[in-house]
KOLBA-157733 format. One line per field, with one value per residue: residue in one letter; x, y, z of N, C-alpha, C, O in turn; residue number from 0. Coordinates in nm, 2 decimals, always signed. Each point is the difference from the previous one (the first is absolute). Example, Ala and Ser with C-alpha at 12.3 -4.5 7.8 and 13.67 -1.06 7.14 Angstrom:
# KOLBA-157733
r c(A	S) .
nu c(+1.32	-0.14) .
nv c(-0.57	+0.11) .
nw c(+0.78	-0.14) .
cau c(-0.09	+0.09) .
cav c(+0.12	+0.11) .
caw c(+0.00	+0.00) .
cu c(+0.09	-0.08) .
cv c(+0.12	+0.11) .
cw c(+0.00	+0.08) .
ou c(+0.10	+0.05) .
ov c(+0.00	+0.11) .
ow c(+0.07	+0.01) .
k c(0	1) .
END
This chain:
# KOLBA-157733
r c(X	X	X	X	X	X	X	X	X	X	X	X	X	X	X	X	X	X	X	X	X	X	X	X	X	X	X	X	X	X	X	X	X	X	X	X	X	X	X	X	X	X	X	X	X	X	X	X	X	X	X	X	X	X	X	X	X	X	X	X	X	X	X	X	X	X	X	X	X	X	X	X	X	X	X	X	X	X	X	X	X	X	X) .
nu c(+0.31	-0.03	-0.04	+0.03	-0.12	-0.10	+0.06	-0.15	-0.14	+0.01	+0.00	+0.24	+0.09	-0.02	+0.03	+0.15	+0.11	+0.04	+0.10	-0.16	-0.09	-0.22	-0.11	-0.05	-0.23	-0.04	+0.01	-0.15	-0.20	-0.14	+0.01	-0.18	+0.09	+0.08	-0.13	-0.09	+0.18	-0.17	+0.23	-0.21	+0.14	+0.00	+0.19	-0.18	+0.16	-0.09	+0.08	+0.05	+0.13	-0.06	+0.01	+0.23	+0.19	+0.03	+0.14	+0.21	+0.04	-0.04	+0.23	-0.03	-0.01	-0.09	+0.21	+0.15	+0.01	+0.16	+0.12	+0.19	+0.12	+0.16	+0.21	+0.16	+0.21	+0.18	+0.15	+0.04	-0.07	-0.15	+0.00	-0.15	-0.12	+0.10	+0.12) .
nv c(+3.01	+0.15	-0.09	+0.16	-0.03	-0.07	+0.23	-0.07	-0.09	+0.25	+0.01	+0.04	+0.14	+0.22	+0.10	+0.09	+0.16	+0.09	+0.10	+0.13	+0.17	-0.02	-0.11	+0.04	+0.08	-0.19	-0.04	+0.10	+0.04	-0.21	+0.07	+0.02	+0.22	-0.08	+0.24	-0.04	+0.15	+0.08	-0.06	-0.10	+0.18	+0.08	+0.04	-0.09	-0.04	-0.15	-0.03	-0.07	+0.11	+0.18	+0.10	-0.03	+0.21	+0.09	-0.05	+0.00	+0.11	-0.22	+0.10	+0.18	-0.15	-0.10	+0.09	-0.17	-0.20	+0.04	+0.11	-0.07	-0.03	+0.16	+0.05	-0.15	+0.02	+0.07	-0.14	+0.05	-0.17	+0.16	+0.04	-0.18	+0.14	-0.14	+0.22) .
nw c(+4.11	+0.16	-0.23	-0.10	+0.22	-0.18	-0.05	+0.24	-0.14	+0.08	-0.21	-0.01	+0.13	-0.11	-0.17	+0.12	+0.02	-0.18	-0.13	+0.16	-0.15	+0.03	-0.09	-0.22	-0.04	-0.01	-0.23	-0.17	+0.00	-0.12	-0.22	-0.05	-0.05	-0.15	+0.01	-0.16	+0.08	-0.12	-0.13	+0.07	+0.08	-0.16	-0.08	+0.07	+0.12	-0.12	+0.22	-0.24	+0.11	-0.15	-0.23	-0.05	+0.04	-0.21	-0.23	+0.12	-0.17	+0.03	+0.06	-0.23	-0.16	-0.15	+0.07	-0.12	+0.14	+0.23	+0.03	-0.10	+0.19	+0.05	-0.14	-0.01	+0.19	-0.05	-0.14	+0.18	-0.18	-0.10	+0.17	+0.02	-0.14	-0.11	+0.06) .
cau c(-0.06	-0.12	-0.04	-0.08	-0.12	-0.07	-0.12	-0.11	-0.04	-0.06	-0.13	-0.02	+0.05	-0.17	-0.07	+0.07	-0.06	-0.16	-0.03	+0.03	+0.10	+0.02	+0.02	+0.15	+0.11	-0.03	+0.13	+0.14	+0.01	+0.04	+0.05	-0.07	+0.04	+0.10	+0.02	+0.14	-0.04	-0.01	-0.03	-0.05	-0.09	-0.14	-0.03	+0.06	+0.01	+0.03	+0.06	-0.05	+0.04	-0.09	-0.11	-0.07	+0.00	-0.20	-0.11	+0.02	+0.03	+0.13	+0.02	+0.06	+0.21	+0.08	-0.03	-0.03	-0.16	-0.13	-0.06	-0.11	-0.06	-0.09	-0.09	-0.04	-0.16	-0.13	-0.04	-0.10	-0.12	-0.05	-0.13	-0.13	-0.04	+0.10	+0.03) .
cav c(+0.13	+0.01	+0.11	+0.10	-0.01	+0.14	+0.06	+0.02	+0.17	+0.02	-0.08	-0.20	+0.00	-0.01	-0.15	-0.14	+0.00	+0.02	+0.10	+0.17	+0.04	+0.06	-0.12	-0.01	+0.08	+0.01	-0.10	+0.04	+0.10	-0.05	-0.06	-0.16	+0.03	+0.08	-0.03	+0.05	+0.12	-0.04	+0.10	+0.12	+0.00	+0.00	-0.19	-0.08	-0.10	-0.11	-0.13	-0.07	-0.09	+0.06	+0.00	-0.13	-0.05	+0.09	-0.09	-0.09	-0.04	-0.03	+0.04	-0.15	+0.02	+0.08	+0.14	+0.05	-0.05	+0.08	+0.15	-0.06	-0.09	+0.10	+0.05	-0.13	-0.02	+0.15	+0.00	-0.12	+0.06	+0.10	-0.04	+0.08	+0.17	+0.13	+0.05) .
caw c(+0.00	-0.06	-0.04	+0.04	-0.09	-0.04	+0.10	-0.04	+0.03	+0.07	-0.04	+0.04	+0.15	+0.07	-0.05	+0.04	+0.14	+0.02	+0.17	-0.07	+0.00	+0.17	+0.08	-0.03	+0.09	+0.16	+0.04	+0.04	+0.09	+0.14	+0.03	-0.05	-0.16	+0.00	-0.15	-0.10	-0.12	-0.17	-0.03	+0.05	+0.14	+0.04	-0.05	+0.09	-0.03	+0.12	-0.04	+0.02	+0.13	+0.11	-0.02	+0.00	+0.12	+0.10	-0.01	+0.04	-0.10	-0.01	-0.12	-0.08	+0.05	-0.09	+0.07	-0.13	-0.06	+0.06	-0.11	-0.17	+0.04	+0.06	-0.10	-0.01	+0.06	+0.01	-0.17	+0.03	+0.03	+0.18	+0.17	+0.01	+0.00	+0.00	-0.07) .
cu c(-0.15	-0.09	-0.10	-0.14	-0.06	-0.08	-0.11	-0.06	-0.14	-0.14	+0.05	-0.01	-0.20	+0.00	+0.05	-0.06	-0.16	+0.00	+0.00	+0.13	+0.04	+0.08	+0.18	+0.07	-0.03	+0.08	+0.18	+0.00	+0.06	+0.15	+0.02	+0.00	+0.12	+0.03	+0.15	-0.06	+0.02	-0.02	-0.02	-0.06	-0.15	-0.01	+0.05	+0.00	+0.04	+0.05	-0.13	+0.04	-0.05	-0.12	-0.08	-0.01	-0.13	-0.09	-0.01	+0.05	+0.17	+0.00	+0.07	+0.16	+0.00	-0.02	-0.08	-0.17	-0.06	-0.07	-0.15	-0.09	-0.12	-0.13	-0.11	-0.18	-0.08	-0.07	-0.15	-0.14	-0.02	-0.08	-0.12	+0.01	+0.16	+0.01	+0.16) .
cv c(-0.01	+0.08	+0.11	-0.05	+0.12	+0.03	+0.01	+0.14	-0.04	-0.04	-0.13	-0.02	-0.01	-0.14	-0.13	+0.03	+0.01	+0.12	+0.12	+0.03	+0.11	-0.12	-0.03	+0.15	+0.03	-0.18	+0.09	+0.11	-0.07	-0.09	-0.12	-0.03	+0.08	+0.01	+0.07	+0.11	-0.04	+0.16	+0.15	-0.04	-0.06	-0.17	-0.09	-0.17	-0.11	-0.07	-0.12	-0.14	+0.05	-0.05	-0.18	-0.05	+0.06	-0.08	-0.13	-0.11	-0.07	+0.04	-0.10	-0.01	+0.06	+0.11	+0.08	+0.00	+0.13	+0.07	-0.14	-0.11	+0.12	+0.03	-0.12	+0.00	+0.12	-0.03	-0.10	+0.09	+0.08	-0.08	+0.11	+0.08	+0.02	+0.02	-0.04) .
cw c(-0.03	+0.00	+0.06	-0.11	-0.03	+0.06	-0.04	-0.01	+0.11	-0.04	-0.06	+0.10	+0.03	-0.07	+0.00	+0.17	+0.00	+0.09	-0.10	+0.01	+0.11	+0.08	-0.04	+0.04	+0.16	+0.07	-0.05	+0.10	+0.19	-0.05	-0.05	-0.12	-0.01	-0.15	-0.06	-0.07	-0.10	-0.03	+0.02	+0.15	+0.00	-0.10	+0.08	-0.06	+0.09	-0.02	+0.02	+0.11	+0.16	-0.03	+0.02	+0.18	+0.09	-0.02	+0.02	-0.05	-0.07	-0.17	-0.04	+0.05	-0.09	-0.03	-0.16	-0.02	+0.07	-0.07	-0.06	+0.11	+0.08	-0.11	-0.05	+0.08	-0.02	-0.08	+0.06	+0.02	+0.12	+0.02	-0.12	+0.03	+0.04	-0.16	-0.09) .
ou c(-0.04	-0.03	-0.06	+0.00	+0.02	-0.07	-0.01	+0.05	-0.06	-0.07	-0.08	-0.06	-0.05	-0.02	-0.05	-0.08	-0.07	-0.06	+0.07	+0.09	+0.11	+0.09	+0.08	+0.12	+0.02	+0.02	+0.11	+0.12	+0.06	+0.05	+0.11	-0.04	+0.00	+0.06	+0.09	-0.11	+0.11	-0.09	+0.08	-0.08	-0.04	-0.11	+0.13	-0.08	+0.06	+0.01	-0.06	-0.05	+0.01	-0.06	-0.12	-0.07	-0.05	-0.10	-0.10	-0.01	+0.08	-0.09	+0.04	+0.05	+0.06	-0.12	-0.08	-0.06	-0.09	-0.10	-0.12	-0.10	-0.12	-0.12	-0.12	-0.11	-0.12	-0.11	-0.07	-0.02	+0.06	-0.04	+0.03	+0.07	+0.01	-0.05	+0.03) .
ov c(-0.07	+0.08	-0.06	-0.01	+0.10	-0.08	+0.03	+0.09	-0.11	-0.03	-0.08	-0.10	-0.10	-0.10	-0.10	-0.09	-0.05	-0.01	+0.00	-0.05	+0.05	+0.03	-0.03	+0.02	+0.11	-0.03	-0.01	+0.02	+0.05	-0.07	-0.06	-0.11	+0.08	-0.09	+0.04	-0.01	-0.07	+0.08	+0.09	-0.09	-0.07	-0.07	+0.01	-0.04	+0.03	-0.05	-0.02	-0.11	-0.06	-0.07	-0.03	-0.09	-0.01	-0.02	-0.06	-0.11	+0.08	-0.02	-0.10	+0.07	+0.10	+0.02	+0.09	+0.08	+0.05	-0.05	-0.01	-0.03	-0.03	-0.01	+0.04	-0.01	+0.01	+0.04	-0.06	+0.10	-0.04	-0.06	+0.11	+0.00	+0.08	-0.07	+0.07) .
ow c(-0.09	+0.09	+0.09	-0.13	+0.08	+0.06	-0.12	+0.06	+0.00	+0.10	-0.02	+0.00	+0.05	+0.07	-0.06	+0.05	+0.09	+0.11	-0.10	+0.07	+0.02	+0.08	+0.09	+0.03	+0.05	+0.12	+0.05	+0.05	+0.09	+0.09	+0.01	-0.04	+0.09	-0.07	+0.07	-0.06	+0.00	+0.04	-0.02	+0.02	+0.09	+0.02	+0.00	-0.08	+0.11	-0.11	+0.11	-0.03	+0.11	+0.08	+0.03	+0.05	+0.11	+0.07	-0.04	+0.07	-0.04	-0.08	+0.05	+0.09	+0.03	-0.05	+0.00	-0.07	-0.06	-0.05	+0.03	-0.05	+0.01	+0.01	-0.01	-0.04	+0.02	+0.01	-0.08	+0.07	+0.10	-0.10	-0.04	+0.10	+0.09	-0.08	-0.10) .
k c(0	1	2	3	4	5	6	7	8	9	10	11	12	13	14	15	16	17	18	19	20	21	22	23	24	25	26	27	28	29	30	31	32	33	34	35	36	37	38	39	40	41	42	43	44	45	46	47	48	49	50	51	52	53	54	55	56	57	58	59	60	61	62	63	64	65	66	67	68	69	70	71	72	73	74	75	76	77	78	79	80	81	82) .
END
């Protein structure tokens, strides 16, 4: 059996893709994201096994690390003049 990895929220998704967040809602609108309601309508969430397949990206095997290996790389210094 295996497990259900945790969902990303909509600004880890901009900052592991690098892309706006006009841009994460105009891949779920075509299709190319398919998030999960959290909650409330209006919070959306992702499987990180999409997310690594937009970004082209082989995920880890072990479904427990996604969540802490996504967070991991966000924790990496920004690029000059980002915020």
């Amino acid at each position: 059996m295996t497990e259900t990895p945790p969902y990303l929220t909509t600004p880890e998704v901009m900052r592991f893709l690098r892309i706006a967040r006009s841009t994460v809602y105009s891949y779920v609108s075509k299709g190319i994201l398919h998030p999960v309601q959290y909650k409330h309508k209006t919070r959306l969430r992702f499987n990180p096994l999409e997310v690594y397949r937009i970004a082209g990206i082989t995920p880890p095997r072990d479904t427990r690390d996604f969540l802490a290996s996504i967070r991991e790389q966000l924790q990496t210094p920004k690029n000059k003049g980002e915020r």
